[in-house]
VMD Tcl script that draws the C-alpha trace (Angstrom):
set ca {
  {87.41 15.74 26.69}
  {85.94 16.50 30.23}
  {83.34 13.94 31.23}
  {81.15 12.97 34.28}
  {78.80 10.06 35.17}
  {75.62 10.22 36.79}
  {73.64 6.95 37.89}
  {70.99 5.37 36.63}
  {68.28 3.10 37.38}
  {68.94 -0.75 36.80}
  {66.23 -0.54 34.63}
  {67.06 2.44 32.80}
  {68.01 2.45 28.56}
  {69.38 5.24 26.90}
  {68.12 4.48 23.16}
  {64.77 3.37 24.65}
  {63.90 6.05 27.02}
  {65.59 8.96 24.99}
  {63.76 8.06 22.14}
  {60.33 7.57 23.96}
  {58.52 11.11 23.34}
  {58.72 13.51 20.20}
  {60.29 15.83 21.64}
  {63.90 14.31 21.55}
  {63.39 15.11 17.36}
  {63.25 18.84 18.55}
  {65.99 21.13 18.74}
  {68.55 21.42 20.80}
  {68.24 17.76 21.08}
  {70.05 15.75 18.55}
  {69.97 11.88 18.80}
  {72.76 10.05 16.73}
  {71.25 6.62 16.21}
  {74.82 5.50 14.71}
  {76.31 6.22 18.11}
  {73.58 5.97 21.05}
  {74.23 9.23 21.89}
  {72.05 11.87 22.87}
  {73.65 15.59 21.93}
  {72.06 18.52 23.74}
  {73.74 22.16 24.35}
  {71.99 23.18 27.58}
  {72.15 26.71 29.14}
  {74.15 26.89 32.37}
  {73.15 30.08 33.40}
  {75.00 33.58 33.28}
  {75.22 33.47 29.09}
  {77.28 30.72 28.99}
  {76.37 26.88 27.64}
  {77.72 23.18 27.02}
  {77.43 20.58 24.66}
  {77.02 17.76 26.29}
  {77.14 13.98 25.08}
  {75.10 11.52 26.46}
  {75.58 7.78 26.47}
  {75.41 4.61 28.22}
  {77.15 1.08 27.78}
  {74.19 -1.06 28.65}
  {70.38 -0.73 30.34}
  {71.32 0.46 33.64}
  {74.65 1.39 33.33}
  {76.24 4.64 34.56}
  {75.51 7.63 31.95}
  {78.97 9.02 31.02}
  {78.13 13.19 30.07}
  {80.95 14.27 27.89}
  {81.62 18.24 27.92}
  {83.34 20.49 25.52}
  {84.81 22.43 28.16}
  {85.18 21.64 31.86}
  {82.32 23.02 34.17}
  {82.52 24.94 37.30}
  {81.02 22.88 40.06}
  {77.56 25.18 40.03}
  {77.18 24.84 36.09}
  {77.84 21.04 36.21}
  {75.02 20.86 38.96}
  {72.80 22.65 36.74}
  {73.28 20.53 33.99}
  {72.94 17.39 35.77}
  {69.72 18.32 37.32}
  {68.34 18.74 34.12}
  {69.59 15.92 32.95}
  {67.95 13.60 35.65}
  {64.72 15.67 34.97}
  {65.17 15.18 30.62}
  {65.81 11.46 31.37}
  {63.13 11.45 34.15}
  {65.96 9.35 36.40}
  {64.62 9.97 39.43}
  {61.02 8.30 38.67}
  {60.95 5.48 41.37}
  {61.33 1.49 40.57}
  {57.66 0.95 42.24}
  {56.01 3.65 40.26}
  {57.23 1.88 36.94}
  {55.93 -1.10 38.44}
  {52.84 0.13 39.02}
  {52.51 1.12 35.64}
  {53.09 -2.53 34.30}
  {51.36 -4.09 36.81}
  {47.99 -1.48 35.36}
  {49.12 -2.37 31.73}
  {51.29 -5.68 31.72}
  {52.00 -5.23 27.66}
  {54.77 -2.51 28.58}
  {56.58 -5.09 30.79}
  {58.46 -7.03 28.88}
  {59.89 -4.15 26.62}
  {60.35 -2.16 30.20}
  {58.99 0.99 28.46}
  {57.51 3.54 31.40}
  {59.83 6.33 31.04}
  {58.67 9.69 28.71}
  {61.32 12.26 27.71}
  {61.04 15.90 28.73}
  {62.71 18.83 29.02}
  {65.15 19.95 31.15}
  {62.69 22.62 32.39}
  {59.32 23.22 32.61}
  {59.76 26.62 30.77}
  {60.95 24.65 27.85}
  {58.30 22.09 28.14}
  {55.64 24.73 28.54}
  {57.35 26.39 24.99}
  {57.43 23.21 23.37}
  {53.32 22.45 24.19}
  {52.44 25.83 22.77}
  {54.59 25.13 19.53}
  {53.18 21.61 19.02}
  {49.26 22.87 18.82}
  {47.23 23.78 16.04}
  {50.55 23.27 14.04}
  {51.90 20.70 11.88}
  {54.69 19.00 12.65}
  {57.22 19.98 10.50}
  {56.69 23.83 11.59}
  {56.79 22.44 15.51}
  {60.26 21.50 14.05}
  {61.38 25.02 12.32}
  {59.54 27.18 15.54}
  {62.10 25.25 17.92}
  {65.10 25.52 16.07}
  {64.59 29.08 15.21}
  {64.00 29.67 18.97}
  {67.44 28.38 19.98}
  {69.25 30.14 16.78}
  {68.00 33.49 17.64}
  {67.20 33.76 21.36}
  {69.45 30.78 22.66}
  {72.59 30.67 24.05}
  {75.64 30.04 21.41}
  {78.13 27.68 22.55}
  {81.16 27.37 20.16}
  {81.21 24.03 18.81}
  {84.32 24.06 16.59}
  {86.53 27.00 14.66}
  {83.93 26.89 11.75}
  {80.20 26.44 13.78}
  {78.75 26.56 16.56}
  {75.11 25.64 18.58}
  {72.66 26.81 20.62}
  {70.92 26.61 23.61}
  {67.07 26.09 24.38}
  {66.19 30.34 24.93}
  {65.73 30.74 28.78}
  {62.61 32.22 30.37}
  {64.64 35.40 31.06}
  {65.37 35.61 27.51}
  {62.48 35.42 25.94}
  {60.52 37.56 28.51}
  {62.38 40.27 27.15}
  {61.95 39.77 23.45}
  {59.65 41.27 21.12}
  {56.12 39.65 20.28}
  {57.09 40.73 16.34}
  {60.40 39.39 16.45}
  {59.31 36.22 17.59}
  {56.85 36.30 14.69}
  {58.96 37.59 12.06}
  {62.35 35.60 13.38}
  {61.05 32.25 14.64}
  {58.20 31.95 12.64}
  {55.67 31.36 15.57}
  {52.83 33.20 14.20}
  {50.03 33.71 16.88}
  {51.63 32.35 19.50}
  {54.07 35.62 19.84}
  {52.71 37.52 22.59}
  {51.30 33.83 24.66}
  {54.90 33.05 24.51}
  {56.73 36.59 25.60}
  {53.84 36.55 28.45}
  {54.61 32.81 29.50}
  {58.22 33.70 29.95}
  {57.52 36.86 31.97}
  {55.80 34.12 33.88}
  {57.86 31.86 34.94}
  {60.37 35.05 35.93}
  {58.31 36.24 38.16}
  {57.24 34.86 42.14}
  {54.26 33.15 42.92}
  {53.28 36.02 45.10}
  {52.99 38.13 42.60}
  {51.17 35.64 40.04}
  {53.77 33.97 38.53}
  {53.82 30.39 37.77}
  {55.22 28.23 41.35}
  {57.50 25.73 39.65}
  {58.10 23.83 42.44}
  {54.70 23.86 43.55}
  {53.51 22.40 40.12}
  {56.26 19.70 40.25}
  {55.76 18.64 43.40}
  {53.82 15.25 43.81}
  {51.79 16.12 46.92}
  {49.87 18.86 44.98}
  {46.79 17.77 43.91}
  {46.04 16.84 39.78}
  {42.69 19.36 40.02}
  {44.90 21.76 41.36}
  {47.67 21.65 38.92}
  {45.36 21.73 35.81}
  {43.32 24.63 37.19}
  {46.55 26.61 37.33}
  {47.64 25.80 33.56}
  {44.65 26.72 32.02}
  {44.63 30.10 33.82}
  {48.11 30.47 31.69}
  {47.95 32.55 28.23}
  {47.37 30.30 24.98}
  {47.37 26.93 27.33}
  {43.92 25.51 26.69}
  {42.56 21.81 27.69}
  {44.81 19.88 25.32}
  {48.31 21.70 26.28}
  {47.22 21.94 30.21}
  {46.88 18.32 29.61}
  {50.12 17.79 27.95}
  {52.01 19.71 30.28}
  {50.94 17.29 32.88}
  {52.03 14.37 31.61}
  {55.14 16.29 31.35}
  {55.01 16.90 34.59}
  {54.63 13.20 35.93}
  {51.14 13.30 35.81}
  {49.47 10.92 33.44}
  {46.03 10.99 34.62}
  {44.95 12.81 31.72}
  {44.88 12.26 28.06}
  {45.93 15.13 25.63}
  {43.08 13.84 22.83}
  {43.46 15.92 20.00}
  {43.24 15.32 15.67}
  {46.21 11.50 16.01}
  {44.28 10.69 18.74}
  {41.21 10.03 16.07}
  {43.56 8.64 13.62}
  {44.91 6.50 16.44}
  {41.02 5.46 17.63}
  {40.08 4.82 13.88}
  {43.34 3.03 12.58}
  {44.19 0.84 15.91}
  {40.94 0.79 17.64}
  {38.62 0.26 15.35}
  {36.34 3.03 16.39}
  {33.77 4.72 13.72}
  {32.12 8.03 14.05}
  {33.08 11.56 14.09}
  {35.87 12.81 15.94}
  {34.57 14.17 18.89}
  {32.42 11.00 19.44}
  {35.73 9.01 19.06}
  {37.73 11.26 21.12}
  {35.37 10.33 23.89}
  {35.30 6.60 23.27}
  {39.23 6.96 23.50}
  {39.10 8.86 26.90}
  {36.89 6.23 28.14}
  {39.11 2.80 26.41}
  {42.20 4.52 28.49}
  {40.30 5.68 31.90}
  {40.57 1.97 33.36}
  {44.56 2.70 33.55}
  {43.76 5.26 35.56}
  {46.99 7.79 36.57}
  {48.90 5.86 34.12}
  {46.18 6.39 31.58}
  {48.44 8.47 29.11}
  {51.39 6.23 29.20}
  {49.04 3.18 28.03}
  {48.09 5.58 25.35}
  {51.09 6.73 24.78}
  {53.14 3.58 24.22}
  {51.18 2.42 22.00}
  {50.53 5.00 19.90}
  {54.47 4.80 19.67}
  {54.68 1.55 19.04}
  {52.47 1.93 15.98}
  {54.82 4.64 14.74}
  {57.73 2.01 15.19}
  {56.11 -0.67 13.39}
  {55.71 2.03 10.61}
  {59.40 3.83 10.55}
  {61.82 1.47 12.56}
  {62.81 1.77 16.15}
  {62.50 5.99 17.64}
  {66.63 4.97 18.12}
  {67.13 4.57 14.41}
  {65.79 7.68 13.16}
  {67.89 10.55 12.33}
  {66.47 13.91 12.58}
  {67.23 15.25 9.36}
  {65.16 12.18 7.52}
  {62.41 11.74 9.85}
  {61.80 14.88 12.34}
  {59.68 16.71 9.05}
  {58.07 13.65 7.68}
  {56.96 13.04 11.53}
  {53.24 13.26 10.56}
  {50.25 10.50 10.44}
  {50.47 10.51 6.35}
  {53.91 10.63 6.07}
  {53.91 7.09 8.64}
  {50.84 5.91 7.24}
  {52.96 6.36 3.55}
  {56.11 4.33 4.80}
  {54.04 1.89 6.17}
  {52.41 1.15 2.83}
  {55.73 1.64 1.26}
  {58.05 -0.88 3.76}
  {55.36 -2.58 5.13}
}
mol new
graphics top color blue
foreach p $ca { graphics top sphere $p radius 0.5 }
foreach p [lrange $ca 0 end-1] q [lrange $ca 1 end] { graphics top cylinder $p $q radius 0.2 }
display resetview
C-alpha cells in the first residue's frame, strides 16, 4: 500500500502521545492497541478522503502514514499538516522542557504532549459535544457526525468510513437534522452557526484561525474571542485553549471535583473545591492544565491499564468517573 514518513521529535511516542487526551476514543479516530497504530480517515478536501495508518517503530522514530490509495501531492500536504497538528509534532524540545522543569513528575515518563484534532473546527465540535453531556453520548454525537455529514471513503468491497464533517459541511446542514440524525440535542443550531463561522473571513466576523493559533496573540485576547462564539461558555473557551497550545487555563468542571475530592483530598462543595483546584494548579502557571491534566490521566491508568491498551469498543462508553472508579474496585 502507498505510504509516507514524516519526522518526529527524538522525544516523541506514538502509544504515549496518541493516547494522551480523550479525544483519540472519538470517532474518526480508532487506536488499535494490538498494533500501535493510530487509524484516522481524514478529509482531503474536494469530497474526497483517506484512511490513513499511523505508526512508529520506537520513541522518536520516523512515523510511517500508510494510505489506501496514493495522494496527489496537495491532498498528501493536507493530510500531513494535520497530522503534525493531531500529534502536536511541531511543539518545540524547550517548551516540553519547560514544562518538566515547572512539574518535574512528568519527566521521567516524558509525557508533555496532548492530542488534538486535525483542525480547530473539529476541536471546536468536539468541546461543544463533550459539555453538559455524558460521555458515552460525546461518543454516539461524534460518530453520528462523521456517518451522516462526513466524507465516505471506501474501505473495502463490503464497508466503508468516514471522515470528521468539514466546516463547509455542516454550515449547510439543517439545525433538525443534526438533532434528529446525530443526536446532538441543543447544541443543533450552536453547531450549524459555528461552522458558518469558521467559513466565513475575519472581516466579516468570522472566526481568524490563524490569528487564534498563532503564539504571539495574547491568552486575554484569545479567550475573549471564544466566548463571543455561540454555545462556547467559560469551560469550552477554556478547553479550546488548551487545544490550542495554551494551557494557562484550567477547564474545571463536575471530574474536576471528583478529581479534587478523590486525589486531593479536598472537602466542601463543588464550587468551593473547584476554586481550591484552580488555585493547587496556578503555581504551574502556562503549563497549569498539563499538570492537571497528566495526572488526572494517570489516575485513570492506574484504574483501566495504560490509554494504549484500551480498545474503543470496551472502554470509549464506560469512559466515565463510576465506570473507573468500578474497575478500580474491581482490578484494583
Amino acid at each position: 500500500m502507498p505510504a509516507f514518513t514524516i519526522k518526529a521529535p527524538a522525544d516523541f511516542d506514538l502509544p504515549r502521545d496518541a493516547c494522551s487526551y480523550g479525544y483519540f476514543l472519538l470517532a474518526p479516530n480508532h487506536w488499535d492497541p494490538a498494533s500501535s497504530t493510530l487509524w484516522r480517515v481524514m478529509a482531503t478536501g474536494g469530497g474526497r478522503a483517506a484512511l490513513l495508518a499511523v505508526r512508529q517503530r520506537g520513541p522518536g522514530a520516523p512515523l510511517r502514514v500508510t494510505t489506501g490509495a496514493t495522494l496527489r501531492p496537495q491532498d498528501r500536504a493536507r493530510v500531513e499538516a494535520g497530522l503534525v497538528r493531531m500529534l502536536r509534532l511541531d511543539e518545540s524540545a524547550e517548551r516540553i522542557a519547560a514544562f518538566h522543569a515547572a512539574d518535574p513528575r512528568f519527566k521521567a515518563s516524558g509525557r508533555g504532549r496532548l492530542f488534538r484534532s486535525p483542525s480547530l473546527h473539529e476541536d471546536i465540535v468536539k468541546t461543544v459535544t463533550s459539555c453538559n453531556v455524558t460521555w458515552p453520548s460525546t461518543v454516539t454525537m461524534n460518530e453520528r457526525l462523521c456517518e451522516v455529514f462526513g466524507v465516505r471513503c471506501a474501505v473495502g468491497e463490503s464497508w466503508a468510513a468516514h471522515a470528521f464533517p468539514e466546516a463547509a459541511r455542516l454550515a449547510k446542514a439543517s439545525p433538525a437534522a443534526l438533532r434528529a440524525r446525530c443526536r446532538v440535542g441543543y447544541r443543533d443550531t450552536r453547531l450549524v452557526e459555528l461552522s458558518k463561522l469558521m467559513c466565513t473571513s475575519a472581516r466579516h466576523g468570522g472566526i481568524d484561525g490563524a490569528w487564534l493559533e498563532d503564539p504571539g496573540t495574547p491568552d486575554q485576547a484569545v479567550f475573549d474571542r471564544l466566548i463571543e462564539l455561540p454555545g462556547i461558555g467559560p469551560y469550552a473557551a477554556a478547553n479550546i485553549m488548551q487545544l490550542l497550545g495554551r494551557y494557562g487555563r484550567l477547564p474545571l468542571d463536575t471530574e474536576s471535583v471528583r478529581h479534587g475530592r478523590a486525589v486531593l483530598g479536598m472537602k466542601g462543595t463543588a464550587a468551593s473545591i473547584m476554586k481550591r483546584v484552580h488555585r493547587h494548579f496556578a503555581p504551574f502557571g502556562e503549563h497549569a492544565f498539563r499538570s492537571y491534566w497528566f495526572e488526572l490521566w494517570e489516575w485513570y491508568e492506574s484504574r483501566h491499564g495504560a490509554a494504549s491498551t484500551w480498545e474503543r469498543s470496551k472502554v470509549a462508553r464506560l469512559f466515565t468517573a463510576a465506570a473507573l472508579n468500578k474497575s478500580g474496585a474491581s482490578h484494583g
